[in-house]
C-alpha positions in Angstrom: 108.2 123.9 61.4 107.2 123.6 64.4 105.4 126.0 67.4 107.8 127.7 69.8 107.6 129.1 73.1 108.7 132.8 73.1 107.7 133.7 76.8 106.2 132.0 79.7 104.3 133.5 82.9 103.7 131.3 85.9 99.8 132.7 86.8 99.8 130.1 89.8 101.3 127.4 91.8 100.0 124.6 93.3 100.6 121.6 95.0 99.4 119.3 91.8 99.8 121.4 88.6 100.9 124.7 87.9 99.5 127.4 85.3 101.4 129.3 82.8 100.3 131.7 80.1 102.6 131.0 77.2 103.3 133.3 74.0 103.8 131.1 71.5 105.3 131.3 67.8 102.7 128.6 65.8 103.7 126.9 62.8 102.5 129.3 60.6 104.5 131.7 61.9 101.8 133.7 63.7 101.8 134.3 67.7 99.2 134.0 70.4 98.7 132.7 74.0 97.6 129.5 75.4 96.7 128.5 78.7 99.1 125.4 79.7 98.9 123.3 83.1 102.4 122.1 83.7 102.1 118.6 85.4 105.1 116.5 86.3 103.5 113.7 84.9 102.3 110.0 85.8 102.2 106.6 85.9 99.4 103.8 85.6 99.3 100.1 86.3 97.4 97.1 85.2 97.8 94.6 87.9 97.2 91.3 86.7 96.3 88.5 89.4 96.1 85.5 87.3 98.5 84.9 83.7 97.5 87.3 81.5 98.2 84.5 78.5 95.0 83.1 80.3 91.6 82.6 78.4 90.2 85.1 80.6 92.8 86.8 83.1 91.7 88.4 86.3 92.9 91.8 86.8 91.9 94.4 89.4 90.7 97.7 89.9 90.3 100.1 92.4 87.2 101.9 93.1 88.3 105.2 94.4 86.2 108.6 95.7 86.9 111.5 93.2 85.6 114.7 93.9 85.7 115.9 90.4 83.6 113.1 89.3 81.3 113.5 92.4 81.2 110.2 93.4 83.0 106.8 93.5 84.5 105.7 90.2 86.5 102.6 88.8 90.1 103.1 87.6 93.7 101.2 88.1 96.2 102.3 90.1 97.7 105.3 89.2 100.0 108.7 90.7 101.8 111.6 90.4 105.3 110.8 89.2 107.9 112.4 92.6 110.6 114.5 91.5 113.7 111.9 90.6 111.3 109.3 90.4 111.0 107.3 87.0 107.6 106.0 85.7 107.8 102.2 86.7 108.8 103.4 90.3 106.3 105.0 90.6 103.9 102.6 88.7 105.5 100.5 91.6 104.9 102.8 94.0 101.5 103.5 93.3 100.5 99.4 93.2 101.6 98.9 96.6 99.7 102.1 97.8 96.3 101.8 96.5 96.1 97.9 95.8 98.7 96.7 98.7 100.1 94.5 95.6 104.1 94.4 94.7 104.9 92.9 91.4 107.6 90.8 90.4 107.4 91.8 86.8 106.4 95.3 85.9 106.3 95.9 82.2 105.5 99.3 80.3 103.2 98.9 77.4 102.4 102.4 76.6 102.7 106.7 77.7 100.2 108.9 75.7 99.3 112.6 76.7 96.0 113.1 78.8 94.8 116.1 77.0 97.8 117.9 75.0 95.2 120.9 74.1 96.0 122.7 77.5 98.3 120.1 79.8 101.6 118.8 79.2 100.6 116.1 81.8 101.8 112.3 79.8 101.0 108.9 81.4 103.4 106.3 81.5 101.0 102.8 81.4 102.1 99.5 82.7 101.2 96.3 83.4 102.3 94.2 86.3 102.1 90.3 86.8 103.6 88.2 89.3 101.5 89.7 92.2 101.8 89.2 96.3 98.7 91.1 97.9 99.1 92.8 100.9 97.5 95.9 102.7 96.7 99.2 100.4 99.0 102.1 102.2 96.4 105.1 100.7 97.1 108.6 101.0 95.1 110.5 103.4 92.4 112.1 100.6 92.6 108.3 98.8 89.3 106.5 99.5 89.8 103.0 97.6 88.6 99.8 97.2 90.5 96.9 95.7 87.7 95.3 93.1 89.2 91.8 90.9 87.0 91.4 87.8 87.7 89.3 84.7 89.5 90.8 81.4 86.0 90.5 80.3 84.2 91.9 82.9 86.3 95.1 82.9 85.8 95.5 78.9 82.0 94.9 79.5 82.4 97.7 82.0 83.7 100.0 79.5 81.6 99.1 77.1 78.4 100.0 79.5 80.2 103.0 80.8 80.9 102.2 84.8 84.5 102.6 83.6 84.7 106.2 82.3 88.6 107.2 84.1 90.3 108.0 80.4 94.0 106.5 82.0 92.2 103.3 82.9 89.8 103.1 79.3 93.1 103.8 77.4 95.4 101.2 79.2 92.4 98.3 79.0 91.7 98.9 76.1 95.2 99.0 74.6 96.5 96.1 76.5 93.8 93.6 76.0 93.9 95.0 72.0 97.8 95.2 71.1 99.1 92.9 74.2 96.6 90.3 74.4 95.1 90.4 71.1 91.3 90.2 72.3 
């Protein structure tokens, strides 16, 4: 058995996420209410600028303001998915805009929940090879900075903890693991 949803009240709506308080039916049978952030979900890419078969393949990062983390953080590309939209357009979408890169091949390798305790928010991860650089297109409240480090170098950086974005940990992390076997 499984929990279900007997009643759901919207408590607010914003621009990014929306907040319901939801009565739910748990698998034990009992029934409570949880706090869940309804998020249309997102996408991530991995924008590789040298062959990821490579000893040691050159990807690149963005360094990006975020308020929440009060200060400047490293992270890949990454967005809100647009209503219609599907996840590698906007992993496309997202490239061009914060790394001024289009891909010729985009590839998903992975989608995993964010934090399923009180979001239904999932991430759709990609990688993306083939790349032609051009000029970042950033939103108006995106402050970013295109950084290329080594496969390496951006392990190292999680290791030592100057990567600490969970969407760009996760993706690393599984694609040099399970796609590049390092």
């Amino acid at each position: 058995m499984t929990g279900t949803r007997l009643s759901s009240v919207r408590q607010y709506t914003g621009r990014i996420i929306n907040l319901d308080v939801d009565t739910v039916r748990f698998p034990d049978g009992s029934v409570g209410e949880l706090e869940m952030i309804r998020h249309p979900g997102a996408s991530v890419v991995l924008p590789f600028l040298s062959d990821p078969a490579g000893e040691d393949p050159q990807v690149l990062l963005i360094r990006q303001y975020r308020y929440a983390a009060e200060s400047y953080i490293y992270e890949i590309p990454a967005g809100r998915l647009e209503p219609g939209e599907s996840p590698e357009a906007c992993a496309r979408r997202e490239l061009l805009e914060e790394a001024g890169c289009t891909a010729e091949r985009i590839e998903h390798v992975y989608t995993f929940y964010t934090t399923p305790g009180f979001t239904d928010e999932k991430i759709h991860a990609f990688m993306a090879t083939g790349l032609t650089r051009g000029d970042a297109r950033p939103e108006a409240d995106e402050f970013v900075e295109a950084v290329p480090v080594t496969m390496s170098k951006a392990l190292a950086m999680i290791r030592d903890a100057e990567i600490v974005d969970g969407k760009t940990v996760v993706t690393l992390l599984y694609v040099a693991g399970f796609r590049l076997g390092r």
